[in-house]
GUDRENPA-530932 format. One record per residue (C-alpha): z, y, x; residue in one letter. Coordinates in nm, 3 decimals. Each point is the difference from the previous one (the first is absolute). Layout:
BEGIN
up | north | east | aa
Z | Y | X | A
...
***
This chain:
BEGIN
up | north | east | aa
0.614 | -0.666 | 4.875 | X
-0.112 | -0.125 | -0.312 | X
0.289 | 0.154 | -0.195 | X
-0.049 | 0.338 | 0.109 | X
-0.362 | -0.038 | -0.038 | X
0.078 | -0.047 | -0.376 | X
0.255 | 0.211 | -0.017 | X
-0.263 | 0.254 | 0.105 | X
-0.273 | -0.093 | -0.225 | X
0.252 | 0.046 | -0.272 | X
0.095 | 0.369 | 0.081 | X
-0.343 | 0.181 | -0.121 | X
-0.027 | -0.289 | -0.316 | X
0.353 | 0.110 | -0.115 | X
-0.082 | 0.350 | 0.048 | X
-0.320 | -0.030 | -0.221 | X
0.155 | -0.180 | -0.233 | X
0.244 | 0.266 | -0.035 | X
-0.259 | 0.260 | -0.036 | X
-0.134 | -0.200 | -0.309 | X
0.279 | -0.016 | -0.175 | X
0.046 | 0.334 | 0.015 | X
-0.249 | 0.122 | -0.113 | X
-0.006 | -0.257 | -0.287 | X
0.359 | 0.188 | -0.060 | X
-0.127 | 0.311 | -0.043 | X
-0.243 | -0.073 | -0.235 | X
0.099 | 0.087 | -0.345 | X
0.085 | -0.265 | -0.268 | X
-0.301 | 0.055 | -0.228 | X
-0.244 | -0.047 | 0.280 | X
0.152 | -0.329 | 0.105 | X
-0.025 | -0.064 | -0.394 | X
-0.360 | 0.090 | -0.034 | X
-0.096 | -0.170 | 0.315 | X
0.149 | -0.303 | -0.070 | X
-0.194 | -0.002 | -0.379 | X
-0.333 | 0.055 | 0.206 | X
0.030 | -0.306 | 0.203 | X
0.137 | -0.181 | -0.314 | X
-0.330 | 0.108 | -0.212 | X
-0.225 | -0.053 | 0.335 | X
0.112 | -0.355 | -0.004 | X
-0.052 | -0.079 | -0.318 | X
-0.353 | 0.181 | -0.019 | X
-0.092 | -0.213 | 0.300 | X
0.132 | -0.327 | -0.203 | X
-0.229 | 0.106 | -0.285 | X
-0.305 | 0.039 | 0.185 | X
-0.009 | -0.358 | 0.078 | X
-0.061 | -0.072 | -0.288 | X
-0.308 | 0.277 | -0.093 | X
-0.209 | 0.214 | 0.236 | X
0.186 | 0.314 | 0.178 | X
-0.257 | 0.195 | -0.140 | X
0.080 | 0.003 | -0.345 | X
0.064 | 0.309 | -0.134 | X
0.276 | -0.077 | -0.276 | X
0.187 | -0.154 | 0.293 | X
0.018 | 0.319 | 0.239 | X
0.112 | 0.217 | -0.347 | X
0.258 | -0.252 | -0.087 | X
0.129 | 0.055 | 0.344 | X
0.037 | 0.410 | 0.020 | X
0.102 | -0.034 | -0.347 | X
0.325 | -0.239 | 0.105 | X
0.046 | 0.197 | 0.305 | X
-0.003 | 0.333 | -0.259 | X
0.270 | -0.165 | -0.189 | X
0.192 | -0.089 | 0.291 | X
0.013 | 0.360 | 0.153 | X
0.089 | 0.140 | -0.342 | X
0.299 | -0.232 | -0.019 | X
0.146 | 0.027 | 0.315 | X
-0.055 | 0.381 | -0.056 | X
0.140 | 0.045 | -0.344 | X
0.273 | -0.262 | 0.101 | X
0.137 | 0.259 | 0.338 | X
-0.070 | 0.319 | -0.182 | X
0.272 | -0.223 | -0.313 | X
0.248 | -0.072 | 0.273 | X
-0.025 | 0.378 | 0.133 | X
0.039 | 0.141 | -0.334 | X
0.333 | -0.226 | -0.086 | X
0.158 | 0.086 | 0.330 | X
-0.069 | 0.373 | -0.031 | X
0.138 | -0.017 | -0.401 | X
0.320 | -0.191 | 0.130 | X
0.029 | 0.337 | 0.228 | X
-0.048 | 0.148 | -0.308 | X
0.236 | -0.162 | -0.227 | X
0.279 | 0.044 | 0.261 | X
-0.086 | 0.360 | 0.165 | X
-0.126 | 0.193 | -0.341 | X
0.277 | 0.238 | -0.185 | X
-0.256 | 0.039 | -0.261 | X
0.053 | -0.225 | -0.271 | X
-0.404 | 0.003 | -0.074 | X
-0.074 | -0.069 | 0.353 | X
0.283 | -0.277 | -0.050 | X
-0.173 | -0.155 | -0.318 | X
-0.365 | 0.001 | 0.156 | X
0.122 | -0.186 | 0.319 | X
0.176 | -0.319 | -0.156 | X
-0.311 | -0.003 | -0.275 | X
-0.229 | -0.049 | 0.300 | X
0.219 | -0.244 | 0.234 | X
0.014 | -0.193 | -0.295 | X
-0.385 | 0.035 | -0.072 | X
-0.154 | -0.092 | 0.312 | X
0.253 | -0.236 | 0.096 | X
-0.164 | -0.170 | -0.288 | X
-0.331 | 0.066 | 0.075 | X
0.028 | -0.079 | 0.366 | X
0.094 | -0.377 | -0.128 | X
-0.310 | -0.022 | -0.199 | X
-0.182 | 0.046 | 0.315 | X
0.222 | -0.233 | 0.192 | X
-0.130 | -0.276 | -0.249 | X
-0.358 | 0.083 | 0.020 | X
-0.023 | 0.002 | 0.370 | X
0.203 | -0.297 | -0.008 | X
-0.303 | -0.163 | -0.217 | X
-0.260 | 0.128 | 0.235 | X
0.181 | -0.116 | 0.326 | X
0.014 | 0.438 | 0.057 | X
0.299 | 0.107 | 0.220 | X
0.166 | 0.316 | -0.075 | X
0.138 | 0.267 | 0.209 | X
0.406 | -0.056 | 0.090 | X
0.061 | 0.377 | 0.048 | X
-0.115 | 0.323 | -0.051 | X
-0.254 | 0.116 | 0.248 | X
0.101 | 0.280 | 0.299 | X
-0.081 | 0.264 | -0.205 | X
0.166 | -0.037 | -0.321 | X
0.311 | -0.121 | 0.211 | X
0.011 | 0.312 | 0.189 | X
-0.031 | 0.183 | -0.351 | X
0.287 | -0.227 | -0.085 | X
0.207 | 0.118 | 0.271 | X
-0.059 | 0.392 | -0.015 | X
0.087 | -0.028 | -0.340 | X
0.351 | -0.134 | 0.048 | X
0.082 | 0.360 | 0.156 | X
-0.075 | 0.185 | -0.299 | X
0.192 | 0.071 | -0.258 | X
0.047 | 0.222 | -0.296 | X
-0.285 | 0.162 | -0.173 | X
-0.222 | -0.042 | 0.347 | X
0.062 | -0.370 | -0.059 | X
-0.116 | 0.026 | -0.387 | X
-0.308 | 0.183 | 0.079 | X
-0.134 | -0.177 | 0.249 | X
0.095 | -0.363 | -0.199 | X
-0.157 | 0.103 | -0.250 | X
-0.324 | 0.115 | 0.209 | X
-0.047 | -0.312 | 0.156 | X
0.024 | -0.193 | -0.308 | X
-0.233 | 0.194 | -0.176 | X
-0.298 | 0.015 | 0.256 | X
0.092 | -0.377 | 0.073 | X
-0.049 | -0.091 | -0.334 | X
-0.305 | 0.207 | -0.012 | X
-0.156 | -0.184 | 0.295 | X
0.151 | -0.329 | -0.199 | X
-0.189 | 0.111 | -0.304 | X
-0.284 | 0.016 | 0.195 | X
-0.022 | -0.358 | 0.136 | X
0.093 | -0.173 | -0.294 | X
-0.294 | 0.139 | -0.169 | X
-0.213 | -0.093 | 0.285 | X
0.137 | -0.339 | -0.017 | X
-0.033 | -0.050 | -0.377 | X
-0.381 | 0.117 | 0.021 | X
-0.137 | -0.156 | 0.243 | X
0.208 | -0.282 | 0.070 | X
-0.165 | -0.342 | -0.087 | X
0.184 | -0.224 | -0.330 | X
0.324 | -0.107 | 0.162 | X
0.386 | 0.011 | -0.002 | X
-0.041 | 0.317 | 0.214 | X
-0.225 | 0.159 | -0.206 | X
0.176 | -0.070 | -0.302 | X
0.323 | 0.087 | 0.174 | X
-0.149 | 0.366 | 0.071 | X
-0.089 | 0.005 | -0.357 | X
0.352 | -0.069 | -0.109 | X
0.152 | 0.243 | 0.206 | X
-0.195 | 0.326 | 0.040 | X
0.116 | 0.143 | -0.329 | X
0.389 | -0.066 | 0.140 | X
-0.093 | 0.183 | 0.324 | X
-0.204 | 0.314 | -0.234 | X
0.375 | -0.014 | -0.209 | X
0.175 | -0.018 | 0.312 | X
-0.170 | 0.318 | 0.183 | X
0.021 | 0.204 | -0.416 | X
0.354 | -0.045 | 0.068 | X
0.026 | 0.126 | 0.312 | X
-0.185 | 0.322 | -0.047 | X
0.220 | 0.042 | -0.291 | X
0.323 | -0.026 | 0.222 | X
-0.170 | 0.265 | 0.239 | X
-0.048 | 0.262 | -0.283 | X
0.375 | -0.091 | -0.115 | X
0.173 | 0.083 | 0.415 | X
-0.279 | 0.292 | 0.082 | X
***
């Protein structure tokens, strides 16, 4: 009696339990990411204020500003890994020897970039996104069925008003951004993404 009494309690405790993790599954990469900094910067916000009041001001900035820096990372880092998987599409799929060129440039660009920001969220305890998110992969996967110049055009598309919304975030980042590796990181890097995005549109006017 007492064994199918917990073998009945179990049933519904299984069945939420697989309910969780589904739903944990479905969420994309980056959110897991940028959740998992918030608790990390929650905790250590909540270890600081025992040692001054949690009123003070320079405390509560100090915190949006890490969390800032955490969401840029994790987003710069997924919108790296996107960009290197679509350019090795690129570098294989392309007939166009420009197309060709500008791929392997940028797999090798923000393969390098992408480690830069593995070492500064390693510093900050940040955790980083381990694939692209649901959107981008679809992207990804449409992509694979073009080919020719439908393929061109529309890799070169995507890079270009990626890079433009990259453009756009590293400035952000580098503005307002308080004195840190991050900061100094976005610094570094926007003119490379501004070069990278130049040579893009160029490639577009070169296959129109």
């Amino acid at each position: 009696m007492k064994t199918k009494m917990l073998n009945y309690l179990a049933v519904p405790f299984i069945a939420m339990l697989m309910l969780l993790t589904a739903c944990h599954s479905h969420k994309d990469s980056s959110e897991v990411a940028d959740s998992a900094n918030k608790k990390q910067i929650a905790q250590t916000d909540s270890a600081n204020k025992a040692n001054i009041k949690s009123s003070d001001s320079t405390l509560k900035a100090k915190k949006t500003l890490q969390d800032d820096a955490s969401k840029f990372l994790v987003k710069s880092y997924e919108s790296g890994m996107y960009e290197i998987e679509l350019s090795k599409l690129a570098a294989t799929n392309s007939l166009v020897a420009d197309v060709k060129n500008l791929a392997v440039n940028l797999v090798k660009a923000h393969t390098a970039i992408n480690e830069k920001i593995s070492a500064i969220a390693a510093s900050a305890n940040f955790v980083l996104p381990t694939a692209v998110n649901a959107d981008h992969q679809k992207d990804l996967n449409d992509m694979a069925k073009l080919t020719g110049t439908e393929f061109d055009k529309k890799y070169i598309n995507t890079i270009i008003s990626g890079h433009e919304k990259s453009v756009s975030n590293y400035k952000d980042a580098a503005k307002h951004l308080t004195v840190s590796d991050t900061k100094a990181f976005a610094q570094e890097t926007l003119p490379k993404i501004e070069e990278h995005l130049v040579m893009a549109k160029t490639v577009k006017n070169k296959i129109k």
